[in-house]
C-alpha positions as CSV (number, residue, x, y, z in Angstrom):
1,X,97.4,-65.9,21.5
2,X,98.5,-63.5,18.7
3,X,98.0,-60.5,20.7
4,X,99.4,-62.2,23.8
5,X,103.2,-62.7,21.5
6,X,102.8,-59.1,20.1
7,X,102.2,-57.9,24.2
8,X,105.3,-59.9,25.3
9,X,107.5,-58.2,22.3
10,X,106.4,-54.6,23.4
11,X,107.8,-55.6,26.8
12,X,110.7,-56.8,25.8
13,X,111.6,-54.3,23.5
14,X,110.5,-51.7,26.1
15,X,112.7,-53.3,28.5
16,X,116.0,-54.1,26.3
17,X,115.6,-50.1,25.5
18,X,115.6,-48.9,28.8
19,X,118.3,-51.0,29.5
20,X,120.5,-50.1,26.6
21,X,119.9,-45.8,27.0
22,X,120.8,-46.7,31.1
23,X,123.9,-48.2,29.7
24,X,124.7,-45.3,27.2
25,X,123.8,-42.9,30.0
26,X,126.1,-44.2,32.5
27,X,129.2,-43.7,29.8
28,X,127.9,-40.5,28.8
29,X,127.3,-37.9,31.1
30,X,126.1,-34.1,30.1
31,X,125.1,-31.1,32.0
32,X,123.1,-28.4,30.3
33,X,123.1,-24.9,31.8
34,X,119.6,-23.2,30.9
35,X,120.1,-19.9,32.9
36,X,120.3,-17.0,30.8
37,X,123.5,-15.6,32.0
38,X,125.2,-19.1,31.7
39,X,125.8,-18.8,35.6
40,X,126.7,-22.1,36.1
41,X,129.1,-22.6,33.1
42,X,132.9,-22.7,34.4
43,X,135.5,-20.7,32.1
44,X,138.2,-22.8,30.4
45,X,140.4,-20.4,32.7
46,X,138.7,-21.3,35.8
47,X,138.6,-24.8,35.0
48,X,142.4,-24.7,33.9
49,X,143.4,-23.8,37.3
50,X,142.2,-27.6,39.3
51,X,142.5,-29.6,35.8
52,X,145.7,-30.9,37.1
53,X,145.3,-31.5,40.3
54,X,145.7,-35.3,41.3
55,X,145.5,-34.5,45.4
56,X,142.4,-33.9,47.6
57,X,141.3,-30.1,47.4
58,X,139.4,-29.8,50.4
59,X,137.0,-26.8,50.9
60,X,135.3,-25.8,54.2
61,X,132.9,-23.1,53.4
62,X,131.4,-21.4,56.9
63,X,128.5,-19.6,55.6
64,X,125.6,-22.2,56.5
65,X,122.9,-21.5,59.2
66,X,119.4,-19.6,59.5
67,X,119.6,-16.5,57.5
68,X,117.4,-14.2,55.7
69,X,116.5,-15.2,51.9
70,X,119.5,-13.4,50.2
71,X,122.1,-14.8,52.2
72,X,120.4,-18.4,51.6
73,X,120.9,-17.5,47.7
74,X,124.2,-16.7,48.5
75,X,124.9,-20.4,50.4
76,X,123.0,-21.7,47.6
77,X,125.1,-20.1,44.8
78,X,128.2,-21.0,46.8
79,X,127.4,-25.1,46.9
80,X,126.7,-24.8,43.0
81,X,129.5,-22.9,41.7
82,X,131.4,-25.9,44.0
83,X,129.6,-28.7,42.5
84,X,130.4,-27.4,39.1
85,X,134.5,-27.4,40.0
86,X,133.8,-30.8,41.1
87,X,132.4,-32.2,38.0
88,X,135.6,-30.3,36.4
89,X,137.9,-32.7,38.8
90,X,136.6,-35.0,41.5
91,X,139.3,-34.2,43.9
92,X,137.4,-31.2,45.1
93,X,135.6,-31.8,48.7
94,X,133.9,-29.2,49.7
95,X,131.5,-29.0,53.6
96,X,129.5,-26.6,54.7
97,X,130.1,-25.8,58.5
98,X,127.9,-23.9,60.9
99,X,130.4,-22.3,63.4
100,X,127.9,-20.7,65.5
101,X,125.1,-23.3,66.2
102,X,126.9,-23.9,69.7
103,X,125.6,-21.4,71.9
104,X,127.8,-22.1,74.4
105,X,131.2,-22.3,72.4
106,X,129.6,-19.0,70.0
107,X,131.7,-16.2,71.2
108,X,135.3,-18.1,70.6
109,X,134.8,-19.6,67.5
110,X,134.1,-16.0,66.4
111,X,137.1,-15.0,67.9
112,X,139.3,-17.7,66.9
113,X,138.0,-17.0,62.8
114,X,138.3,-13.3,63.4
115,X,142.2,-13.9,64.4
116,X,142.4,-16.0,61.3
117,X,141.3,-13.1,59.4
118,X,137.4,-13.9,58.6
119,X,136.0,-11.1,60.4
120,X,132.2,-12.2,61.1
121,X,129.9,-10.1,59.0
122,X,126.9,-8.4,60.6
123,X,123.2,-8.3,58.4
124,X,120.2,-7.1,59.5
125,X,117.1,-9.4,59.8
126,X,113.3,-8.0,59.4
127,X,110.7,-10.3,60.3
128,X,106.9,-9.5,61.4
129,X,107.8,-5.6,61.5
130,X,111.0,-5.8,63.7
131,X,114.5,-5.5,62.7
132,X,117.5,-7.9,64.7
133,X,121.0,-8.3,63.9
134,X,122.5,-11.8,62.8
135,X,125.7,-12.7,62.5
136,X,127.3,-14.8,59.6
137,X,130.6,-16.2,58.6
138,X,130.9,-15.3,55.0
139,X,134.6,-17.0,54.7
140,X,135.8,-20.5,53.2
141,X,138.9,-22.2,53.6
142,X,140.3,-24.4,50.9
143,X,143.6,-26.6,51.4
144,X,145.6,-28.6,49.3
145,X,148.7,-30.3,50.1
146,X,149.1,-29.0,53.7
147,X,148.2,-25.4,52.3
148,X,145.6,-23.4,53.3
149,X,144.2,-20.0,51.8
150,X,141.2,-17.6,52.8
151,X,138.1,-17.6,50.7
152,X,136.0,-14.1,50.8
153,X,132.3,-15.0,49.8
154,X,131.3,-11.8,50.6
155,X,131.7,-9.0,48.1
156,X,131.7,-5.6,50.5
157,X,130.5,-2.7,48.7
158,X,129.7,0.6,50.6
159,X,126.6,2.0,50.4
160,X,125.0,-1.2,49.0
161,X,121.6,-2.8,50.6
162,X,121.7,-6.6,51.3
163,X,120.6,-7.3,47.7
164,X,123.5,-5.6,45.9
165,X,125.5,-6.8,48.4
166,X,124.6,-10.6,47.2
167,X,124.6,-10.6,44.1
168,X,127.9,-8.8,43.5
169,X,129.2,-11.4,45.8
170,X,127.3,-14.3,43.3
171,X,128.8,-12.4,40.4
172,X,132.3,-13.0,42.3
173,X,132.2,-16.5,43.4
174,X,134.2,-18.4,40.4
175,X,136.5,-16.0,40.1
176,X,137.6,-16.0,44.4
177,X,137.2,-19.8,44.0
178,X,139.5,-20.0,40.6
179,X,142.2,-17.7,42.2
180,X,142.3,-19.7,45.5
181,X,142.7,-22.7,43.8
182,X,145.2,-21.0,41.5
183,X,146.9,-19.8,44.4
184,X,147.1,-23.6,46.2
185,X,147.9,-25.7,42.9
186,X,150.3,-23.0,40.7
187,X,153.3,-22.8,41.7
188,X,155.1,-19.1,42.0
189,X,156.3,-18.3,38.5
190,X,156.4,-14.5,37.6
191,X,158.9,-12.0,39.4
192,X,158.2,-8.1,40.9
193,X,161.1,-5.7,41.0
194,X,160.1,-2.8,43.8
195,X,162.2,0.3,42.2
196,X,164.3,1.9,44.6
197,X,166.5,4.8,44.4
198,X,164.4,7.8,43.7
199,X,162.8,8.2,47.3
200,X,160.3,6.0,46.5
201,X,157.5,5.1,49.8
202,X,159.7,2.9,52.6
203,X,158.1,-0.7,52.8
204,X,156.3,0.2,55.6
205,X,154.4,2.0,53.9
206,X,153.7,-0.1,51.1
207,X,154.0,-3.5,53.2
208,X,150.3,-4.3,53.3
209,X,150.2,-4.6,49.7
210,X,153.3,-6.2,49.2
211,X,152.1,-8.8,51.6
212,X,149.3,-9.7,49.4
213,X,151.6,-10.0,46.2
214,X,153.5,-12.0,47.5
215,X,151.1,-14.6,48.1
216,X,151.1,-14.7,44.0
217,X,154.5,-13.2,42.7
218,X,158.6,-13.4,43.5
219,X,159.6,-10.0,44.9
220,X,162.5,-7.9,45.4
221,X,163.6,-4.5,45.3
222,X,165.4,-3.3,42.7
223,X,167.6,0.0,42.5
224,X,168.6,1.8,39.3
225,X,172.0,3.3,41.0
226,X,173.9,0.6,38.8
227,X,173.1,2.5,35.7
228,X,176.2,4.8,35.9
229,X,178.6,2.5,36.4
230,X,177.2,-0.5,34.3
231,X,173.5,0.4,32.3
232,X,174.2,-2.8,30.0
233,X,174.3,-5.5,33.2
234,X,172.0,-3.2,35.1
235,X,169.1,-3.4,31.6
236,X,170.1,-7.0,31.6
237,X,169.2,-7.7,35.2
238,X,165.8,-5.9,35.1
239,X,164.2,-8.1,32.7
240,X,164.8,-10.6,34.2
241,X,161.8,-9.3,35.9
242,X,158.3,-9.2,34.3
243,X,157.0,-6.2,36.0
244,X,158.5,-3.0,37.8
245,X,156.5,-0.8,40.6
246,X,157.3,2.3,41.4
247,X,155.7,3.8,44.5
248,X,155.5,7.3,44.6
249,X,159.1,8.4,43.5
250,X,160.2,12.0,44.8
251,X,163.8,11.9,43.2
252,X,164.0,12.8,39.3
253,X,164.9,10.0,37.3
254,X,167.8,10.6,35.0
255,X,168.4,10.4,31.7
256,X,170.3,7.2,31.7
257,X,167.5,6.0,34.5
258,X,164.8,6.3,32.2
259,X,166.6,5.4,29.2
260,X,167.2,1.8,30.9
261,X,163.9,1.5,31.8
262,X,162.5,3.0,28.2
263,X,164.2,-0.2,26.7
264,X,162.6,-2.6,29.1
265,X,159.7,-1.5,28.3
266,X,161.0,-2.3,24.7
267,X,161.4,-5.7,25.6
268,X,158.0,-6.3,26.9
269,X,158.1,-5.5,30.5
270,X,155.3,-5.1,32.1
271,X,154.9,-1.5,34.5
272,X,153.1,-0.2,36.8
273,X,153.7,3.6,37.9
274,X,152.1,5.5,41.1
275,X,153.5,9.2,40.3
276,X,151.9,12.3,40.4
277,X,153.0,16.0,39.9
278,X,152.8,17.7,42.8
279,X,154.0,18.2,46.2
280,X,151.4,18.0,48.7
281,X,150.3,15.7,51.5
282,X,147.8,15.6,54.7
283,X,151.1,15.2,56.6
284,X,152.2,18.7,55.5
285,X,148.9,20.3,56.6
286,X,148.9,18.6,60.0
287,X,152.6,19.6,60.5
288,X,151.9,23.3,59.6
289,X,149.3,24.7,61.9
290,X,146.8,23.4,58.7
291,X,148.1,25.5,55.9
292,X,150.3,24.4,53.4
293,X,152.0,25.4,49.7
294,X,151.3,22.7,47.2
295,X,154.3,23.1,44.3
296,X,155.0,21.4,41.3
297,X,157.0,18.0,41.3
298,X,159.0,17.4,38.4
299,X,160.5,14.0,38.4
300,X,161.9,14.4,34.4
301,X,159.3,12.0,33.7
302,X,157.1,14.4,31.2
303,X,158.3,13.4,27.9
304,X,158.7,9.6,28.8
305,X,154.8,9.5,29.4
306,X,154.2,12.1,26.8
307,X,155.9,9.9,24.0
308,X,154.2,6.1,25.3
309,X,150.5,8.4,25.1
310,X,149.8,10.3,28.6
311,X,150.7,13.7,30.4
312,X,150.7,13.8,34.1
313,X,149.2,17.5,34.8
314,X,151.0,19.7,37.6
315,X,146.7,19.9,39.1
316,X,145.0,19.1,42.5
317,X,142.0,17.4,41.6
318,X,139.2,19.0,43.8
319,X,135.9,16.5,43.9
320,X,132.8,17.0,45.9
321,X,132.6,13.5,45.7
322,X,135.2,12.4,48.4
323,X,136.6,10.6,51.5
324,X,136.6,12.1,54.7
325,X,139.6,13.6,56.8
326,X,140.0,13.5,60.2
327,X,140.4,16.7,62.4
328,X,140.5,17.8,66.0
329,X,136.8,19.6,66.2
330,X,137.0,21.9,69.5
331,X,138.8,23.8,71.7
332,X,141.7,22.1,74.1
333,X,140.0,19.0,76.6
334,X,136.9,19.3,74.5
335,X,138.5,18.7,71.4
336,X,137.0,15.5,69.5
337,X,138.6,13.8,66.5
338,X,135.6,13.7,63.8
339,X,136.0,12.6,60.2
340,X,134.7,15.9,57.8
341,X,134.3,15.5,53.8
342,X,137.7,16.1,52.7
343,X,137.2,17.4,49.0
344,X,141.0,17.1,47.8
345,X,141.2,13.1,48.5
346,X,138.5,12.0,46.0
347,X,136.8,9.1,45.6
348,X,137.6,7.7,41.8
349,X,134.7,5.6,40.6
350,X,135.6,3.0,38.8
351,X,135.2,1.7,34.9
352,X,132.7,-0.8,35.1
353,X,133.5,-2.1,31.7
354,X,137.0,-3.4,32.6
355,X,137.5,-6.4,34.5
356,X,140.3,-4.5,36.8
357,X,137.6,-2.2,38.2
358,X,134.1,-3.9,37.6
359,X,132.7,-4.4,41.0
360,X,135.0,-2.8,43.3
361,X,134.7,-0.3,45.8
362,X,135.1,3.6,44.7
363,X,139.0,4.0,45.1
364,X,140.7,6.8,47.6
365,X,143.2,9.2,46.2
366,X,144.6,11.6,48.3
367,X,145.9,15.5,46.1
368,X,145.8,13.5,43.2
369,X,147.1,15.0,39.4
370,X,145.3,14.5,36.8
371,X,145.9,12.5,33.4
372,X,145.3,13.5,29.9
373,X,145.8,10.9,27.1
374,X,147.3,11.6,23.7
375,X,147.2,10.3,20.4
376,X,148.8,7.8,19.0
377,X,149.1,3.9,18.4
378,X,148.5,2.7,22.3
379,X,145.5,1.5,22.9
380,X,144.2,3.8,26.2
381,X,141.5,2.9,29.0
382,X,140.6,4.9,31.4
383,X,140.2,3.0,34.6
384,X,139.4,5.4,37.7
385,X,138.0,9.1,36.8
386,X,136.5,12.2,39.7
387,X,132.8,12.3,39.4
388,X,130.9,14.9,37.6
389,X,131.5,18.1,40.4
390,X,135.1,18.3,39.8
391,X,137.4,20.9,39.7
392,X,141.0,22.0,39.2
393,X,143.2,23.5,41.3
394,X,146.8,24.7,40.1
395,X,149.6,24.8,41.6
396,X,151.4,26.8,43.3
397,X,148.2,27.1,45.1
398,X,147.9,27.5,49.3
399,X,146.0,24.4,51.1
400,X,144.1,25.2,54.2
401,X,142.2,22.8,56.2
402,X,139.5,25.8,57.2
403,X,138.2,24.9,53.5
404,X,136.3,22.3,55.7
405,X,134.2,25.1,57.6
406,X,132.9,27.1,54.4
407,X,130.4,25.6,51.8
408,X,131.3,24.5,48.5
409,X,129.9,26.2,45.6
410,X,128.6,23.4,42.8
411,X,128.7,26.0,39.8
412,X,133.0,26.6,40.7
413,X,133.6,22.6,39.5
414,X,133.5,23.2,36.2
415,X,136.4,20.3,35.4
416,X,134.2,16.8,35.3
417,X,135.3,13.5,35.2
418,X,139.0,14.0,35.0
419,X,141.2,10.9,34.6
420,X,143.4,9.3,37.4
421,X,144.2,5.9,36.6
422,X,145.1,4.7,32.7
423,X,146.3,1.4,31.1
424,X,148.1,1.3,28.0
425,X,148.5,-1.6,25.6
426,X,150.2,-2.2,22.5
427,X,153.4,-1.5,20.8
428,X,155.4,1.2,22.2
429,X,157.5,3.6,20.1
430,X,161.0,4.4,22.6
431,X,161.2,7.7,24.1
432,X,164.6,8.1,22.2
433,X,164.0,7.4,19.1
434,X,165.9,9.9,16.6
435,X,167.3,11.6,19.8
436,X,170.7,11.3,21.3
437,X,171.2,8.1,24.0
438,X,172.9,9.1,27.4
439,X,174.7,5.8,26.4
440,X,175.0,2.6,23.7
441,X,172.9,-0.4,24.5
442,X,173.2,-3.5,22.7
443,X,170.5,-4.8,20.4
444,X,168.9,-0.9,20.8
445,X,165.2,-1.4,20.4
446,X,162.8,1.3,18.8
447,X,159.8,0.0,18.9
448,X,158.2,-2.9,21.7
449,X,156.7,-5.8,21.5
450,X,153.4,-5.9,22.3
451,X,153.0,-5.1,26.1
452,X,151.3,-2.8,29.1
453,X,151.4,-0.1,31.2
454,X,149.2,1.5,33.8
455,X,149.7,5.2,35.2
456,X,148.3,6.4,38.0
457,X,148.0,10.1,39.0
458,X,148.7,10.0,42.9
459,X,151.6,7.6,44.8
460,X,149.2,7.6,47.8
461,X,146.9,4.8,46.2
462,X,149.5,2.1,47.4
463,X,150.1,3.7,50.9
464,X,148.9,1.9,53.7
465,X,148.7,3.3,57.3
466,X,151.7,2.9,60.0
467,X,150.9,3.1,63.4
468,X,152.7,1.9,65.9
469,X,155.4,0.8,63.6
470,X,152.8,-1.5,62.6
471,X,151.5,-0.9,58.7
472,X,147.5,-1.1,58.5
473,X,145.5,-2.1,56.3
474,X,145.2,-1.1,53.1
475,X,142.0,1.0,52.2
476,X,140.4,0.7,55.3
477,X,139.6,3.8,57.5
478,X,139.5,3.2,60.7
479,X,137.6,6.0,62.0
480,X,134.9,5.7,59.8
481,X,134.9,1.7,59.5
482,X,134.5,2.2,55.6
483,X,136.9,-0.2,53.4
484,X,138.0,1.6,49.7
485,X,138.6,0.0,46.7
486,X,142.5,0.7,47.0
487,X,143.8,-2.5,47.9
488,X,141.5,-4.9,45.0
489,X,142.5,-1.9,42.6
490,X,146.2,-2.8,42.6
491,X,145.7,-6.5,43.2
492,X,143.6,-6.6,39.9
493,X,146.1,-4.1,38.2
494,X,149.2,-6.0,38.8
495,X,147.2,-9.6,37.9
496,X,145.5,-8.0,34.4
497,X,149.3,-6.4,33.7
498,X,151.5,-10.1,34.3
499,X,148.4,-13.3,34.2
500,X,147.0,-14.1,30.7
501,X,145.5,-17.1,31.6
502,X,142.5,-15.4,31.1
503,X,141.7,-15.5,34.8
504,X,140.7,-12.3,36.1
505,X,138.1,-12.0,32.5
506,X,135.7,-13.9,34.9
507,X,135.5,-10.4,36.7
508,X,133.2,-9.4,34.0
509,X,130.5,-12.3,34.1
510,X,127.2,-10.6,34.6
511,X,124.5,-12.6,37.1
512,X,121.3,-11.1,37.1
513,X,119.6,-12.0,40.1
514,X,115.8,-11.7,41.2
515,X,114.8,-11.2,44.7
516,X,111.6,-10.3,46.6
517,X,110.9,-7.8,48.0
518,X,111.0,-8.0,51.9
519,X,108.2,-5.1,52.5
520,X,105.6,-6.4,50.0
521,X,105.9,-10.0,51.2
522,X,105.1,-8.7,54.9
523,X,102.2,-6.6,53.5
524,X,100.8,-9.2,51.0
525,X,101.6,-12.0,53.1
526,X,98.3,-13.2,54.1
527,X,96.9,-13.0,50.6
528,X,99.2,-15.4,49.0
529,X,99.2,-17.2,51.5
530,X,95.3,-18.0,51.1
531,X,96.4,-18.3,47.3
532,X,98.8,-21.1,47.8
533,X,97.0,-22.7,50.4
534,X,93.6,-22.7,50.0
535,X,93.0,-21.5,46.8
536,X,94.2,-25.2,45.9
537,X,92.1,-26.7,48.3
538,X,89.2,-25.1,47.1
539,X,89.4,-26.0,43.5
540,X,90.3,-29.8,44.8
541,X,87.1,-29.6,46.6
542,X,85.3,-28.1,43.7
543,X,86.5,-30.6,41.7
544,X,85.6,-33.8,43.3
545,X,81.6,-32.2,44.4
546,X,81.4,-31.5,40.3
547,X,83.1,-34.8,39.8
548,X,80.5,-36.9,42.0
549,X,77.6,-35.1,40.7
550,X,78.4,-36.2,37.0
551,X,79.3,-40.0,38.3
552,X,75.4,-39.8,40.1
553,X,73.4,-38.5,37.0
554,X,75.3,-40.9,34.9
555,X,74.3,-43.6,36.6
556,X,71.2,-42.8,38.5
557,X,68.5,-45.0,37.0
């Protein structure tokens, strides 16, 4: 009877515990991340950008179907990185929608995406020896208050096998997620002034990229013509503005110019110059039976550089390592347009240390300068540098395009890694401090507060294609089909130089991935196979014949 009592207290302790830790469990809800990289742990900045959100976000991601093992990780990666937003704030929906199980509707949904701008994506399938092509829709769409913006899963990288291509795409996902939602929930709150004035690049020109700031930022052009007649209202008017871009200027700034802009720099504007020194383009070649003069550009920029830390050289920046040109190969009728290795537009690879450059495409500069960086209290980063089989090329210096007939000589590029893109941070010192101002500013500063900068040795980096009247895209070749780095560059740029929300630090997360190997698992494929199948069996088997012949000698009279 005793033990009976003690039974029926086990029981009911047992059972008043379970009950209570459900209870604590329902009001107290954790999720640990074990991975090693901490993949599925949202940033505060990631999470900040939904926090406040009290609307339905919904999310429609595309990529679902029957694809090959890496692009399953991919789907995979996509629905967790989602599911974690959602624990952040319940508002977020997200579906996943196969837009190409209907055979018979296939073709125009592929269409009607691709016109949307999610181009479909083409992979290549190995199974049993034989190699197909499969198409995916590596796009997402995510609205918010009758708002709608474009989700890239896909992280394009040239040269890269399936695998890289993944998992720099995994490594990407909070970050395109974060800035999409950013994008939907935050309103516009940061202004762009365009300089204009100094025969900067005409906005078709730079319309392409333009069109993609403006998704994020209040633009307008600004002109510095005002200076002469009014500097004080004109300084006053430009910072209002928390960044300036100047596109490839071809005028010399004046004195007063530069000393307006030296002091809004001062006052902790943000800037973000596309200048080079030297006069040369792939327009002049073409226009000039293929030779040309390249000649030194001096835009009286030299000691306004020199004093915030870096020297544009007057250099052509010859690299092995470079994007291709496109020339008429042939005589008259038979001519053919072919793209050849163009060795004076080189392909800058990028700092993969920096979150404005980690995991982009190499970016395309086209008769670049080069950038030295001096000493003294700025803190410099080199962003985009030639590769190793560089060299220089003075000017003034003849151009031909026969240099695409003859065979470079490795042991002549002698001038490696030579700098094209640098940021500067810190406090400034003015450029006219102890010297003579063209005119008197109020509240004269000498030194900044802290603030940044980014140079960049050739205005063709921002350029985008007109054809047609009708400017291109950005960074993409259309002869070759390849997409550079150009247009992310500048995007990431302008958002590290105005956001510090922390945002675009996600860039660096590092997601170390595993996959298998697709030509060992067709080789080996039988084996394991036999090893997770039967092996199991076998010892099951094994098991119960040991198991039965103990039970029979036990009790065998």
């Amino acid at each position: 009877m005793i033990k009976n009592k003690k039974h029926i207290i086990i029981i009911g302790v047992t059972l008043v515990a379970i009950i209570v830790i459900n209870l604590i469990s329902s009001q107290v809800y954790k999720r640990f991340d074990l991975t090693q990289d901490k993949r599925y742990t949202l940033s505060e900045a990631a999470k900040k950008t939904i926090e406040s959100v009290d609307a339905p976000i919904i999310v429609d991601v595309f990529l679902e179907g029957d694809f090959p093992s890496e692009f399953r990780r991919l789907r995979n990666e996509t629905q967790q990185i989602l599911e974690e937003f959602a624990v952040s704030n319940d508002n977020l929906k997200f579906n996943f929608i196969n837009a190409l199980d209907d055979e018979s509707t296939r073709q125009q949904r592929i269409e009607q995406l691709a016109q949307r701008g999610m181009q479909p994506f083409q992979i290549s399938v190995q199974e049993n020896g034989k190699t197909s092509q499969e198409v995916v829709i590596p796009w997402a769409l995510a609205s918010y208050n009758e708002q709608t913006v474009i989700v890239p899963l896909i992280k394009n990288k040239i040269g890269a096998t399936d695998q890289e291509l993944v998992n720099g795409s995994i490594q990407n996902l909070e970050y395109v997620f974060a800035e999409a939602f950013k994008k939907l929930v935050t309103p516009k709150n940061k202004k762009i002034a365009i300089l204009r004035g100094n025969t900067q690049l005409q906005d078709a020109y730079v319309a392409d990229f333009l069109r993609k700031l403006g998704e994020h930022y209040f633009l307008a052009p600004f002109t510095l013509d005002s200076v002469a007649s009014n500097p004080q209202k004109t300084l006053n008017d430009i910072k209002t503005y928390d960044l300036i871009i100047s596109a490839k200027p071809m005028e010399p700034f004046t004195e007063a110019e530069k000393y307006v802009l030296d002091q809004y720099t001062m006052n902790g504007g943000k800037s973000l110059w596309l200048t080079e020194a030297v006069i040369m383009d792939q327009d002049s070649l073409y226009n000039n039976s293929g030779k040309a003069v390249a000649i030194m550009k001096d835009l009286n920029l030299n000691d306004f550089f020199f004093k915030y830390g870096v020297r544009v050289n007057p250099v052509m920046v010859n690299d092995l390592y470079s994007a291709p040109i496109t020339l008429a190969i042939g005589e008259g009728s038979n001519a053919q347009f072919q793209p050849v290795q163009w060795p004076y537009s080189p392909l800058a690879a990028n700092n993969p240390n920096h979150p404005i450059t980690t995991n982009i495409n190499p970016v395309r500069f086209d008769f670049s300068s080069q950038i030295d960086t001096l000493k003294n209290s700025v803190e410099k980063t080199i962003l985009l540098r030639s590769s190793k089989l560089t060299r220089l090329v003075g000017v003034p210096s003849e151009v031909d395009l026969e240099i695409v007939t003859q065979e470079p000589d490795p042991k002549a590029y002698i001038n490696p890694y030579q700098s094209l893109a640098v940021l500067l941070e810190g406090n400034f010192t003015s450029v006219y401090k102890n010297r003579v101002k063209p005119f008197q500013l109020d509240n004269d500063k000498v030194n900044s507060v802290s603030t940044k900068m980014i140079v960049i040795a050739d205005g063709d980096v921002i350029k985008n294609e007109v054809i047609k009247n009708k400017p291109q895209e950005l960074g993409f070749d259309r002869m070759t089909g390849r997409r550079f780095g150009n247009s992310e560059f500048l995007e990431n740029a302008v958002n590290y130089l105005l956001n510090n929300d922390g945002l675009i630090q996600i860039r660096t997360k590092e997601v170390a991935l595993q996959f298998l190997d697709p030509i060992k698992i067709e080789k080996e494929k039988s084996k394991w196979q036999i090893v997770n199948i039967a092996l199991p069996l076998m010892i099951l088997a094994l098991f119960g014949f040991v198991f039965s012949y103990i039970r029979k000698r036990k009790y065998t009279s």
